[in-house]
C-alpha positions in Angstrom: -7.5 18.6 10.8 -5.0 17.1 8.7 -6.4 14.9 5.6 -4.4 12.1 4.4 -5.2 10.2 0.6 -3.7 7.7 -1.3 -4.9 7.6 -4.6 -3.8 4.1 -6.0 -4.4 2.5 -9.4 -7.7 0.8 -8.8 -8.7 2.5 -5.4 -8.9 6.1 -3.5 -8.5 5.8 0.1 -8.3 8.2 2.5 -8.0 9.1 6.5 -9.0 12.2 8.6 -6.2 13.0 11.4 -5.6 14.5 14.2 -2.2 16.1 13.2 -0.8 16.2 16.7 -1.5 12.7 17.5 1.4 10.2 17.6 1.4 7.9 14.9 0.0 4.0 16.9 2.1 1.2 17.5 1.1 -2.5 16.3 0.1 -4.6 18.7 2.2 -8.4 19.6 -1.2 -9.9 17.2 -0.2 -7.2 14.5 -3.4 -4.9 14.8 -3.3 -1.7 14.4 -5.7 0.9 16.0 -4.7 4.1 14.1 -7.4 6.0 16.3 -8.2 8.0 12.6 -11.0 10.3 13.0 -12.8 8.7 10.0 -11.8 7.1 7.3 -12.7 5.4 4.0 -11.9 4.3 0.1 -13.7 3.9 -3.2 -12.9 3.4 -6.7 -11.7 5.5 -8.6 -14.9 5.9 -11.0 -16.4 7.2 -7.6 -14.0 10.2 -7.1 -17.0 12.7 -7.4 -18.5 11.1 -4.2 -15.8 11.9 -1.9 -16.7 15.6 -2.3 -20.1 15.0 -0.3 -17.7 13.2 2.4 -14.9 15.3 2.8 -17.4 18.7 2.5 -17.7 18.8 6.3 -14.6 17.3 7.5 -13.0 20.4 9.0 -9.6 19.6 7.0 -7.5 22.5 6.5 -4.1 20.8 5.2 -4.2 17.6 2.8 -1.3 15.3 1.5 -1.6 12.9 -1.2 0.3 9.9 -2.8 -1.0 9.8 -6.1 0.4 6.7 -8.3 -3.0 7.0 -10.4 -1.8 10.1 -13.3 -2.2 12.8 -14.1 -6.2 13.3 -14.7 -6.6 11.7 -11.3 -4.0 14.1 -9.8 -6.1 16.9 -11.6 -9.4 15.6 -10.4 -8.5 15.2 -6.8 -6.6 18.8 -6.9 -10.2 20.3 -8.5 -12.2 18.1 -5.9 -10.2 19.8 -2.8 -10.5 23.1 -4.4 -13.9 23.4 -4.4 -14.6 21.4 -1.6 -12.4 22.2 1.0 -10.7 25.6 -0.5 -7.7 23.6 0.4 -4.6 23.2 -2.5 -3.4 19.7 -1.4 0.7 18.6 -0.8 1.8 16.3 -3.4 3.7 13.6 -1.6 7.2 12.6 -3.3 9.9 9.9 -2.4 13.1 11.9 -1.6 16.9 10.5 -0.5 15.3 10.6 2.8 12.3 11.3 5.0 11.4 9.9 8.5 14.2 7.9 9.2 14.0 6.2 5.8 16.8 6.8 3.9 16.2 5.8 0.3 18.4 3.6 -1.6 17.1 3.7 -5.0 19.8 4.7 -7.9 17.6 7.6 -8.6 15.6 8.3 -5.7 12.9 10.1 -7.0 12.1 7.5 -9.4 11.3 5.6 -6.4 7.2 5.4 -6.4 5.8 7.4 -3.9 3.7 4.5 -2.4 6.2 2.4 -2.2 8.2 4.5 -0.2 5.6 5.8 2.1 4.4 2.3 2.6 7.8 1.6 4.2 7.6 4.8 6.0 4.6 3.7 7.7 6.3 0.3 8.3 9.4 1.4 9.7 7.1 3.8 12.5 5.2 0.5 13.3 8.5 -1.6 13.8 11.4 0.8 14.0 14.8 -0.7 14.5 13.9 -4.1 12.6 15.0 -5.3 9.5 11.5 -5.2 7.4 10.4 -7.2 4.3 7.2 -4.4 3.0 4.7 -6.3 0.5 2.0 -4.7 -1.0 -0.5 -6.9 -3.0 -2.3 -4.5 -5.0 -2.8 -4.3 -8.7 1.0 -4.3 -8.8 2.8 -6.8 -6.0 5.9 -4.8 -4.4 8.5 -6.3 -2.4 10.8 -4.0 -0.5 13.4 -4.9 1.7 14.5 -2.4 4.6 17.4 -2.9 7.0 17.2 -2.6 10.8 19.5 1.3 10.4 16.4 2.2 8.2 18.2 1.8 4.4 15.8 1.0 2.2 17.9 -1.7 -0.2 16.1 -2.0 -3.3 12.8 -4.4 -4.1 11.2 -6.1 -6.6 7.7 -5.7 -8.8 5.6 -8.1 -9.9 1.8 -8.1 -11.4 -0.4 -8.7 -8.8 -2.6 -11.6 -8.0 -5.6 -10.2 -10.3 -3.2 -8.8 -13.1 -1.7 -12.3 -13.0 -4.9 -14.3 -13.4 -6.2 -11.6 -15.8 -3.2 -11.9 -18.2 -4.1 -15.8 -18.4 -7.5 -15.2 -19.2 -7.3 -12.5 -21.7 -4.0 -13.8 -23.5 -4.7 -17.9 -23.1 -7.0 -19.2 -25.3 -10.1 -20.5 -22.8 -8.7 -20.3 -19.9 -11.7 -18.4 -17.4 -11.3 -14.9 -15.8 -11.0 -15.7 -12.4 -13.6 -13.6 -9.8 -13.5 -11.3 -7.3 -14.3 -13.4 -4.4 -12.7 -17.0 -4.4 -11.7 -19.6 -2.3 -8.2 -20.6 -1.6 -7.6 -23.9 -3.8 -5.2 -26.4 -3.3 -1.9 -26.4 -4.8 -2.3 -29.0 -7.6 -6.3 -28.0 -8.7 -8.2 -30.3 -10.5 -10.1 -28.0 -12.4 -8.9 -24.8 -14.6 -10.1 -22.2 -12.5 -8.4 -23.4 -9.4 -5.1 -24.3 -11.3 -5.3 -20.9 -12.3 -5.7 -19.3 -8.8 -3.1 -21.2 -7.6 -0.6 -20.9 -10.3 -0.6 -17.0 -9.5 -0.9 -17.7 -5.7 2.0 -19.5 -5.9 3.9 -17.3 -7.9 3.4 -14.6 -5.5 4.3 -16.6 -2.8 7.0 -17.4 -4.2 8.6 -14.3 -4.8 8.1 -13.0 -1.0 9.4 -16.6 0.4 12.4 -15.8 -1.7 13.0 -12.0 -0.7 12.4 -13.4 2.7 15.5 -15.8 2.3 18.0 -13.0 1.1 16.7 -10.7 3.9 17.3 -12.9 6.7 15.7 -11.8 10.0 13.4 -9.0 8.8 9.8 -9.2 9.4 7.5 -9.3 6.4 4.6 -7.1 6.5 1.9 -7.5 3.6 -0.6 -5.0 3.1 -2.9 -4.5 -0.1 -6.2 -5.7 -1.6 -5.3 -8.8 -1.9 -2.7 -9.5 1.4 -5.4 -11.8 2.9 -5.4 -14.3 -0.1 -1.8 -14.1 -0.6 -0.9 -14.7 3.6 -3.0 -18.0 2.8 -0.4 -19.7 0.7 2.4 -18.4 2.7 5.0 -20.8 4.5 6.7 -18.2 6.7 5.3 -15.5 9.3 3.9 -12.5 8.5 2.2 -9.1 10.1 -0.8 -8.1 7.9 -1.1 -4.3 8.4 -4.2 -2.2 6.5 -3.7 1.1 4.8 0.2 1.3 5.4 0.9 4.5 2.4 -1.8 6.4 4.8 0.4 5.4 7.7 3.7 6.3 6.5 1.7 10.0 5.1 1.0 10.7 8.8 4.2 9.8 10.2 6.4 11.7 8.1 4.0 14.5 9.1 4.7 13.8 12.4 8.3 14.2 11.3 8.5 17.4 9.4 10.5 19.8 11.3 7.4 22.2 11.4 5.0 19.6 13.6 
């Protein structure tokens, strides 16, 4: 069994595989069955309880996109060890891997979510011109042609670092929660003109992306895709877990599978 994990700033997740099963395609709605095993995520506080998960998972390879550091990389390396007995694959962007050829002036300085996220894109929708948003803790916006060259994308703070900044550096202006309601575009109270200041701001940067890549699909994935999709103007594919996807496809790719 093959063991994929993506351990992001705020969140660990992860997806037991089959490692001869073909990566899915996404359905004309935009759903996804990836047909994973199991699978799951928690914060990163919680490392310690994926050991009583994974203990029985049968896993005897793992690959991981760690964007977290080095004491997360350490913990998750210890956590495998003892669990597993397994010494994990450290997933790295490269000048080119599963059809993806990378078009950053240093490759390697490319993050490694990033580029498995349009990995995992480009196996859903090959041959199309793709517009990849992740709305994490960090929002990324990467545009991909329909030959597969990854052209270059932009990073922005993410809807919760945005409103965050406002509260912590604005004198009393709220911290905005968790769970919220889509406001409209000129609020009448601070809160909402708060929420959608930074709603608007990252819609704003994927509507213009969207207009310099003409043609290509945008696909948003992330914590916070679902708020962001609300304020968009344009179409969109929302697509879950998309660094785990692109991990198992360029498995699927390696010479060796």
């Amino acid at each position: 069994m093959l063991l994929l994990v993506d351990a992001g700033n705020t969140r660990i997740k992860w997806a037991l595989v089959d490692p001869h099963r073909a990566l899915p395609k996404c359905s004309g709605d935009g759903r996804v069955d990836a047909g994973w095993l199991a699978s799951g995520a928690v914060l990163q506080a919680d490392v310690a309880t994926l050991a009583q998960v994974w203990q029985h998972c049968g896993a005897n390879r793992v690959v991981v996109a760690n964007v977290a550091g080095p004491a997360v990389r350490e913990r998750l390396a210890q956590l495998l060890h003892d669990t597993l007995g397994v010494t994990p694959q450290w997933f790295t962007s490269s000048a080119n891997a599963a059809g993806l050829r990378n078009g950053y002036r240093n490759p390697l300085q490319l993050g490694c979510d990033r580029f498995a996220s349009m990995i995992g894109a480009r196996a859903l929708f090959p041959a199309q011109a793709l517009l990849v948003v992740t709305c994490g803790t960090a929002t990324t916006i990467d545009a991909v042609s329909a030959a597969g060259d990854f052209m270059g994308g932009m990073i922005l703070p993410g809807l919760g670092l945005m409103a965050t900044s406002l509260a912590r550096h604005t004198a009393q202006l709220p911290q905005i929660g968790a769970a919220f309601v889509v406001p409209p575009l000129f609020a009448d109270n601070t809160d909402d003109a708060i929420l959608s200041g930074c709603l608007s701001a990252q819609a704003g940067a994927i509507e213009r992306a969207l207009a310099a890549h003409p043609g290509a699909r945008c696909i948003l994935s992330g914590g916070a895709a679902v708020a962001v999709m609300a304020t968009l103007s344009v179409p969109m594919t929302h697509v879950d877990n998309l660094v785990l996807l692109g991990l198992q496809a360029t498995h699927l790719s390696a010479p060796s599978c």
